[in-house]
C-alpha positions in Angstrom: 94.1 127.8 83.7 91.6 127.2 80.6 91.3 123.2 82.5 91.0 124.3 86.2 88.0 127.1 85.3 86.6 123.6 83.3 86.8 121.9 86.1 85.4 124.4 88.5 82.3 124.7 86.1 81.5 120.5 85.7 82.1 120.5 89.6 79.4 122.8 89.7 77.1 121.6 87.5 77.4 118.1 89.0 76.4 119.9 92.3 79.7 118.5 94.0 80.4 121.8 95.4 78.5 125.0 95.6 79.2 127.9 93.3 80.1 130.0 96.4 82.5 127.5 97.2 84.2 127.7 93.8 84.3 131.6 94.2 85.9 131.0 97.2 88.6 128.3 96.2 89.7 130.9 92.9 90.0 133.4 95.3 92.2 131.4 97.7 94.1 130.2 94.5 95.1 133.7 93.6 96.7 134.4 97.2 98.4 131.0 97.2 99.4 129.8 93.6 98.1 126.6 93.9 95.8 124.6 91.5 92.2 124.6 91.6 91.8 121.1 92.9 94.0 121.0 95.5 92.7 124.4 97.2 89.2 123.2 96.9 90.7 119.8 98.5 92.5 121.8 100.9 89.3 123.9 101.5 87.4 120.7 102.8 85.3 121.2 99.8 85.6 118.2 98.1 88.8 115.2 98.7 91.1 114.8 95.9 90.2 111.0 95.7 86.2 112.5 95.1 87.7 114.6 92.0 89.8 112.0 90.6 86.5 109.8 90.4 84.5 112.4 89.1 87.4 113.2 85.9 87.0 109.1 85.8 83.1 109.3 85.0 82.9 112.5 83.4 85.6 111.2 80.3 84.8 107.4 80.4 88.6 106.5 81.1 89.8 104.9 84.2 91.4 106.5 87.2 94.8 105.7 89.1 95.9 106.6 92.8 99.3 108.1 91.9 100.5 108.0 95.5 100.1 104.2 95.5 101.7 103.7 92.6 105.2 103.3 92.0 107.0 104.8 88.7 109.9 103.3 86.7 112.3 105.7 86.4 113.2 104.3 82.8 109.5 105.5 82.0 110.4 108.8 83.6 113.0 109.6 81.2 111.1 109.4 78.2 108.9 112.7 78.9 110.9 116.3 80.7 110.1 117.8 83.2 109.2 121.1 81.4 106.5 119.0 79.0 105.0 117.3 82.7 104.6 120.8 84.2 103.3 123.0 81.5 100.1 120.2 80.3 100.0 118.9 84.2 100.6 115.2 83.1 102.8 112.4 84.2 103.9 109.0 82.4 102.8 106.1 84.3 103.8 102.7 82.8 105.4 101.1 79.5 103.1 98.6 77.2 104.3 97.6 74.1 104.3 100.5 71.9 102.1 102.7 73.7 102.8 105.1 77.0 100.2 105.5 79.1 99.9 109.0 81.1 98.4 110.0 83.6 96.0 113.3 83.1 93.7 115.6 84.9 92.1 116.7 81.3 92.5 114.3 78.8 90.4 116.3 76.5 93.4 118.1 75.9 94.4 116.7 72.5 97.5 119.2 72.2 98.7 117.5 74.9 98.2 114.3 73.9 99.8 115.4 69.9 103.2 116.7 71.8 103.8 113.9 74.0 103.0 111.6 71.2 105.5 113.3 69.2 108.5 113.9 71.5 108.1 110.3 73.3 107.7 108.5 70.0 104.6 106.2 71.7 101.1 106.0 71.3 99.4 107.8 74.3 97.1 106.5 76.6 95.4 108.4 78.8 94.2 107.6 82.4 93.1 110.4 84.8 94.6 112.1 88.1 93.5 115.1 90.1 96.2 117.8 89.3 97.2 117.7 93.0 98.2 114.2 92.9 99.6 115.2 89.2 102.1 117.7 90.6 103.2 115.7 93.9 104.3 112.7 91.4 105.6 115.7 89.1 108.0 117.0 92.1 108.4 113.6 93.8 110.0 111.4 90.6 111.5 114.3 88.3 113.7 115.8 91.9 114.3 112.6 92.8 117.9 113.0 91.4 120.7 110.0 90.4 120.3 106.3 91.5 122.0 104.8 94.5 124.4 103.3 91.6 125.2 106.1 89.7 126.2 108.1 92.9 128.3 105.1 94.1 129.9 105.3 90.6 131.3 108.4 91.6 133.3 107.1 94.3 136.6 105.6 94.1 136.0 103.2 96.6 139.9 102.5 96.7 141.2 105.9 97.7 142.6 105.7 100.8 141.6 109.4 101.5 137.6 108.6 102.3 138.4 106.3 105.1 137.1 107.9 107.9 136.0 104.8 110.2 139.3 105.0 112.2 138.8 105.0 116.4 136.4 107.8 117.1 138.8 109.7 118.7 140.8 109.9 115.9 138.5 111.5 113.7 138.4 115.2 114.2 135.0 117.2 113.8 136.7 119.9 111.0 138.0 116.4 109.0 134.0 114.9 109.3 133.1 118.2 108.2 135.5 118.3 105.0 134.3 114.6 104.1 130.3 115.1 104.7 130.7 118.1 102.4 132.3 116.2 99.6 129.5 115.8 96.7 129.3 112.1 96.3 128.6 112.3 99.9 125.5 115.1 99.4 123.8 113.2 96.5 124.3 109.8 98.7 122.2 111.1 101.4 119.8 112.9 99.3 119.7 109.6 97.3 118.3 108.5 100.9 116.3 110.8 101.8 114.4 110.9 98.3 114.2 107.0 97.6 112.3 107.0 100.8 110.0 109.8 100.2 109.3 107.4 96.9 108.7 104.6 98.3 106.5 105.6 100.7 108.9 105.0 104.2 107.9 106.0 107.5 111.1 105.6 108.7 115.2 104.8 107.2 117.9 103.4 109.7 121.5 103.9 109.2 123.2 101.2 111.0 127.2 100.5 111.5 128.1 97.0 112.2 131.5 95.5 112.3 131.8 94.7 108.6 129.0 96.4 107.4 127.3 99.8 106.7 123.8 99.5 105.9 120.6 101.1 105.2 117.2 100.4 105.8 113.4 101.9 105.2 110.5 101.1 107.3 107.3 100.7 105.0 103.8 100.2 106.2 105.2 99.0 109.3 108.0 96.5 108.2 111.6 97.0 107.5 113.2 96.0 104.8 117.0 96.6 103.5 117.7 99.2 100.6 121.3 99.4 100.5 124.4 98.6 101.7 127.2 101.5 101.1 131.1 100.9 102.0 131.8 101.2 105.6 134.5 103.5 104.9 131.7 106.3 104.4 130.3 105.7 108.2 131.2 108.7 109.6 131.1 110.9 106.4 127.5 109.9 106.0 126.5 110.6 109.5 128.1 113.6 109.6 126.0 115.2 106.6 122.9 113.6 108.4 124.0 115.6 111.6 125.4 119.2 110.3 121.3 119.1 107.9 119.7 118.4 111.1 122.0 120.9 113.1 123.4 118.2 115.4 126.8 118.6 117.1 128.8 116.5 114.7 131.8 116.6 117.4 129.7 114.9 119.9 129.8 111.1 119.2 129.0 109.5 123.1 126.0 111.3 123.7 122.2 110.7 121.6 120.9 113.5 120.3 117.8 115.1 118.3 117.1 116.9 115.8 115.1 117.7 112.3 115.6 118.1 109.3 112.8 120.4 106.3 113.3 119.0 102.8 111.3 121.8 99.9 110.1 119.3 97.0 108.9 122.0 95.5 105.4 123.8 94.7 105.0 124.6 98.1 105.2 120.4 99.6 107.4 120.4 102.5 109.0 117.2 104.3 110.2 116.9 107.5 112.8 114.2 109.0 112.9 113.8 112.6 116.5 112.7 113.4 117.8 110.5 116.2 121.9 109.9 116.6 122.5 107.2 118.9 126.1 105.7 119.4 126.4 101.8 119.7 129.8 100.1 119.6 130.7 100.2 116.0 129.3 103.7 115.8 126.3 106.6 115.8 123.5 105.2 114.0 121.5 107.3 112.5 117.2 106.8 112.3 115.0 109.2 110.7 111.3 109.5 111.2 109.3 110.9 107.4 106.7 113.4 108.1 104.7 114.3 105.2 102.1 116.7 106.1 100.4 115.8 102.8 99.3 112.7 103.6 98.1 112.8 106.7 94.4 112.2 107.2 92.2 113.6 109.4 89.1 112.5 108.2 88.6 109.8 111.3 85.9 108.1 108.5 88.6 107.2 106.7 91.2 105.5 109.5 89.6 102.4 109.6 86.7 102.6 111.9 83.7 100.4 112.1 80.2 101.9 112.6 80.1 101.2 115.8 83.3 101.9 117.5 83.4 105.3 115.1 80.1 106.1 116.8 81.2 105.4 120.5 84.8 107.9 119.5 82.6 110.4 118.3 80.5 110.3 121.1 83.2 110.9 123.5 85.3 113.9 122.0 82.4 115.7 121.8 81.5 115.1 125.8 81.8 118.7 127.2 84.3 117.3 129.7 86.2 114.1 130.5 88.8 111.8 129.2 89.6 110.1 126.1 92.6 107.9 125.5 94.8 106.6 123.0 96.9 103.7 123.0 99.5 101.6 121.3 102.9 100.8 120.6 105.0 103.3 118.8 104.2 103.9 115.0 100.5 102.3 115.5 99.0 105.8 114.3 98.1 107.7 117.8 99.4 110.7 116.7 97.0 110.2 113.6 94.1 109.5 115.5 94.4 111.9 118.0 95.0 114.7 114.8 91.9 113.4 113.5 90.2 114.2 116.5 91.4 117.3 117.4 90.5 118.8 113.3 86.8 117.7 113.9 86.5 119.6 117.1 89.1 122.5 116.2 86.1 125.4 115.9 86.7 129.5 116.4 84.7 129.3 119.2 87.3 126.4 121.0 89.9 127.3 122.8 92.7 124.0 122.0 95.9 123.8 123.2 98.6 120.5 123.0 101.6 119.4 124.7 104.0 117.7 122.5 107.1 116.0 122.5 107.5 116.6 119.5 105.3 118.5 117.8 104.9 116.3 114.2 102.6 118.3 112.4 101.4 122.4 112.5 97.5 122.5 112.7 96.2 125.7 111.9 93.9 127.2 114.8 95.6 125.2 117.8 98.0 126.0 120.1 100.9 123.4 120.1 103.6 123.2 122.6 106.7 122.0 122.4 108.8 119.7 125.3 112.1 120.6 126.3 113.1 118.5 129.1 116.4 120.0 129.5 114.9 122.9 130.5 112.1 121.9 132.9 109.2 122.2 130.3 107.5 118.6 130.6 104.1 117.4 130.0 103.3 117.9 133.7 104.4 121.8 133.7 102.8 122.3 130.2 99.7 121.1 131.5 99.6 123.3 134.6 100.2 126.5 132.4 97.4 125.5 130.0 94.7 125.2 133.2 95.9 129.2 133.5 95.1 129.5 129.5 91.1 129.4 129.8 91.3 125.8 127.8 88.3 124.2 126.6 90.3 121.3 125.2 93.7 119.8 126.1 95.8 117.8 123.9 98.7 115.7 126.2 100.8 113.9 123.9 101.6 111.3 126.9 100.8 110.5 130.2 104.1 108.8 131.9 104.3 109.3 135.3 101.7 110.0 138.3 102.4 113.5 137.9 100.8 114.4 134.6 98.3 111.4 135.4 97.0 113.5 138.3 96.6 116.8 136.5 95.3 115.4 133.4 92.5 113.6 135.9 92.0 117.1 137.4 91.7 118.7 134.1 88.9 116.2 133.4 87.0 116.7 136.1 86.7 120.6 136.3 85.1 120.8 132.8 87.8 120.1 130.4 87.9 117.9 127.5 91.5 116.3 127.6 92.8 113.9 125.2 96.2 111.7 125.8 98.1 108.4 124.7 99.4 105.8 126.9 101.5 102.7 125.8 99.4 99.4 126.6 98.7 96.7 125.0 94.9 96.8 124.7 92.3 98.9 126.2 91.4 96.9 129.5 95.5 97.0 130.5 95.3 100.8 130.3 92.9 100.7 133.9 95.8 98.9 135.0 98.6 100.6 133.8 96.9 104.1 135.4 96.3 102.6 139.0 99.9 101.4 138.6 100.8 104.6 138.4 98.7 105.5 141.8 96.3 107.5 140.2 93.0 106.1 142.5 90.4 103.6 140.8 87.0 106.9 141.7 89.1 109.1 139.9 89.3 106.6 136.7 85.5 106.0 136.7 85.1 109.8 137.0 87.1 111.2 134.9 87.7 108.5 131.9 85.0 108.5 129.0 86.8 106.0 126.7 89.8 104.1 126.1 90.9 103.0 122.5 93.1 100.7 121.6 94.8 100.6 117.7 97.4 98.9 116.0 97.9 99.0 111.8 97.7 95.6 109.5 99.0 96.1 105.9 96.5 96.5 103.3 96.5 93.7 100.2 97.1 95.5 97.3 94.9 96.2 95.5 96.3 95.2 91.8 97.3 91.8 92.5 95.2 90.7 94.9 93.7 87.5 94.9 91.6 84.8 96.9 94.0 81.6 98.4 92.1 78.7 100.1 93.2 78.6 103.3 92.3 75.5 105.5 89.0 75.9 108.1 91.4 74.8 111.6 94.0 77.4 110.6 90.6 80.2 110.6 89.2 78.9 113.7 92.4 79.2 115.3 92.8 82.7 114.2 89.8 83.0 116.0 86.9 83.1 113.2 83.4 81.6 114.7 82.6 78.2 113.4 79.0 80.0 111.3 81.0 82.2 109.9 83.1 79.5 108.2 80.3 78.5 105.0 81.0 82.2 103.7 84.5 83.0 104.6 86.9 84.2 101.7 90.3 85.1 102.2 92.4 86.9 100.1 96.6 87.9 99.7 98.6 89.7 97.0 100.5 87.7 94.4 103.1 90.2 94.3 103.8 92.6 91.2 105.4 96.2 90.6 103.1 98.2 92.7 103.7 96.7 96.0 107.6 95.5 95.0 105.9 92.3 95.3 105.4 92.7 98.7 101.5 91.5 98.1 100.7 94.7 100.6 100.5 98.1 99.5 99.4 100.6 102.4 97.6 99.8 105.8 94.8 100.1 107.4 94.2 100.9 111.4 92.2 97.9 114.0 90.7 99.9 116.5 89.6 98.4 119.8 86.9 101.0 121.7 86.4 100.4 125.0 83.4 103.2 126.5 83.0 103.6 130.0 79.5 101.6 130.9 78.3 101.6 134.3 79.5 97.8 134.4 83.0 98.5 133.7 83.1 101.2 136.2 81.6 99.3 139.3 84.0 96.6 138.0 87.3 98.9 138.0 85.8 100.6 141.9 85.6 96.4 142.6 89.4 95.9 141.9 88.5 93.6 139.0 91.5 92.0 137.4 92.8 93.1 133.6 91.3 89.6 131.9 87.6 90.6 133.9 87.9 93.9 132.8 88.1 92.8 128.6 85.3 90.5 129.8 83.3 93.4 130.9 83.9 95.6 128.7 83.3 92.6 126.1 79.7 92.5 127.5 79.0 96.1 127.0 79.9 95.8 123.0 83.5 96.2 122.9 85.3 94.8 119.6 88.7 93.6 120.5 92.0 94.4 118.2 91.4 90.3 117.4 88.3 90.8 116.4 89.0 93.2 114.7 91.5 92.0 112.6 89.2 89.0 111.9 86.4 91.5 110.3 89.1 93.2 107.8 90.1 89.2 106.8 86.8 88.7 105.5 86.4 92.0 104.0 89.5 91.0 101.9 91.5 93.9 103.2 94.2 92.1 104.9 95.5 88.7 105.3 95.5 86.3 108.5 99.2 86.4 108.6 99.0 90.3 109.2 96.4 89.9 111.9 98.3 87.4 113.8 101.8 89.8 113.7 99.6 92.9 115.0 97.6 91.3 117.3 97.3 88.7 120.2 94.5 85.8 120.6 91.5 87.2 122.6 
């Protein structure tokens, strides 16, 4: 407690935050039990990456970014839990005989003396905010037995775990006996966990013929983890299904559901679960949902003055309409979050139609679909005209039905905000006058339409510049003067990244407002390639473009801007 009231007092000092503010955060503390720095984080005070750089200055010692760092589990080992929790410290990395640890108060010398002692290492300290601290705390010391170990435990011989007979031999109170067996638990907590580590947005379970095996999504590509003996298919799938509360008896039909994982002090994570049966059985996709990390600070997505400005500018029209689109996974849902936290007030009335809701926001009123039942976007957004709305969050617009409310919505003094899946802003006209929503009520209603798709980041630690011949630019679509001064940069590859050479991503927005050219173009029934064009003219940056800019920033490579995007 001694450290948090220290850092509370050089917060102040420095004039970071106000002393009201740091009455405010203790108090909030007290009621929750969390540390200092994460309240005042949580507060909007101050951002946890703003603290961490702060510790750096204040004690001279460089900073890391625990959640984009990976930790050995070897280095793990070598200090408890217990030790970890009670001087909020973690060990980061091995180099020769020194341990270097990561700390939000590295004044501490006790600290430093015990780990010194019961590690047998010289300490080095580098600093963290104690948030970031505790979530690598209760991410790597839960994370529980290796995908080895736990297959050790299995006697991959026994005839009695072969449950991959025809489906209709299998019955549900046997799938139930074998998902319960332990080897089975810790497998799929092995899953779940490893992922959470890594940093996945997404794992796939997959049957084949021959083969069982398992896959994580991260920062937008998959790549394959593990591959566990096809005699545990239905096992494993069955534990999936009973901790997401699916009917593990129904084996023909998809289904959906979710599953909460506690990681302790207080950080929750959700799975959204999909079962879908192919011919050599369900398989099984989850969907990670870390509140923690999501950011709703629209400054930090990405954005470009310019396009930021023209955003800004339209959620904060009185009335009207602002879309989002993209494929799936290209960080709507994000953006639209983003948006909706800047212009969640006491005085607004905000209410969303989800399907399905993927994170709680405190102060708006979220809706959840259920189809079976009748409750669609179309009759959610009906009900919410009836609720005195000043804003209207609809988490799709797919048919002419919920086109033509959300129109009328816009048009009688409501600010409503959607997603549509196109592939750039310009095919989004088309797409809505495909659905026969008329091209007056577009230019009426529509303030802006923005485009986004997400290019992995280089990473940062073992990034470095590549010469990279002057055709292969210019076909990418860099302008001949901007040749002369063009660097480009990639990742070697090393332990942050698992020598990937990318280590996060970053979002390529393509803002496209509502001129007057564009919308005497869209009443003239101007074709999807005239439309860009216009909408070129009145200062739109494409997803190309784009992508071209973060190049030669050095925050991505050409390789990632071609997969992401097409050629303007």
């Amino acid at each position: 407690m001694a450290s948090a009231n220290r850092l509370g007092e050089l917060l102040v000092r420095e004039k970071l935050i106000s002393l009201q503010q740091l009455r405010q955060a203790q108090e909030e503390q007290k009621r929750s039990g969390q540390n200092l720095g994460f309240t005042l984080s949580k507060l909007g005070y101050i951002s946890d990456g703003e603290i961490t750089n702060f510790l750096s200055n204040q004690y001279r010692l460089p900073a890391i970014n625990l959640e984009e760092y990976e930790i050995d589990g070897e280095v793990i080992k070598l200090v408890s839990r217990d030790v970890c929790e009670k001087h909020k410290i973690v060990p980061v990395s091995r180099s020769g005989g020194s341990l270097i640890v990561a700390m939000s108060d590295p004044t501490n010398l006790h600290a430093l003396d015990d780990i010194k002692f019961l590690s047998g290492y010289n300490v080095e300290p580098v600093v963290a905010s104690e948030s970031s601290i505790q979530a690598a705390i209760d991410m790597y010391y839960n994370a529980g037995p290796s995908y080895e170990e736990v297959m050790a435990d299995f006697d991959i011989d026994d005839e009695d775990i072969d449950f991959t007979g025809d489906e209709e031999d299998v019955n549900a109170l046997e799938l139930e006996r074998a998902s319960e067996d332990a080897p089975v638990v810790r497998l799929v907590n092995v899953f779940l966990l490893n992922a959470i580590r890594k940093g996945a947005s997404d794992i796939h379970l997959e049957p084949y013929e021959k083969k069982l095996r398992v896959r994580y999504r991260i920062d937008g590509v998959l790549h394959e983890e593990m591959t566990p003996p096809l005699k545990l298919k239905n096992a494993l799938v069955s534990r999936i299904k009973i901790m997401s509360q699916l009917d593990i008896a129904e084996r023909r039909l998809p289904q959906d559901g979710r599953i909460k994982l506690k990681l302790g002090k207080g950080r929750e994570m959700d799975f959204r679960v999909s079962a879908m049966p192919t011919i050599w059985g369900e398989k099984i996709v989850l969907r990670l949902l870390d509140k923690g990390n999501l950011q709703l600070d629209m400054t930090k997505l990405g954005f470009e003055k310019k396009p930021l400005d023209d955003f800004k500018w339209a959620i904060h029209q009185p009335w009207g309409m602002v879309l989002v689109t993209g494929p799936t996974g290209s960080g709507k849902t994000t953006t639209l979050y983003s948006a909706l936290s800047e212009l969640n007030k006491a005085e607004c009335n905000i209410s969303t139609a989800e399907d399905p809701v993927e994170y709680n926001l405190h102060g708006i009123n979220q809706v959840q679909m259920h189809d079976d039942i009748g409750l669609n976007f179309a009759m959610a957004l009906r009900s919410f005209l009836r609720q005195d709305p000043d804003i209207i969050m609809v988490g799709e617009i797919r048919d002419f039905e919920t086109g033509e409310i959300a129109v009328k919505a816009a048009l009688t003094g409501h600010l409503v905000l959607s997603t549509l899946h196109t592939n750039d802003a310009p095919a989004t006209i088309s797409r809505l006058l495909n659905m026969g929503v008329e091209p007056f009520l577009i230019t009426a209603s529509v303030n802006l339409v923005l485009a986004q798709r997400l290019a992995r980041r280089i990473c940062a630690d073992c990034r470095q510049e590549i010469e990279v011949d002057h055709q292969a630019l210019i076909d990418l679509g860099v302008r001949e003067e901007q040749l002369a001064t063009a660097k480009v940069w990639q990742g070697a590859g090393c332990p942050t990244c698992n020598n990937s050479g990318y280590k996060g991503r970053v979002a390529l927005y393509e803002v496209m407002k509502f001129t007057d050219d564009l919308k005497e173009a869209v009443l003239q029934g101007a074709s999807t390639a005239e439309l860009k064009a216009a909408a070129i003219r009145g200062g739109m940056t494409t997803l190309r473009a784009a992508g071209i800019g973060k190049v030669l920033e050095g925050v991505t490579t050409p390789a990632e801007v071609l997969r992401v995007t097409m050629a303007d």
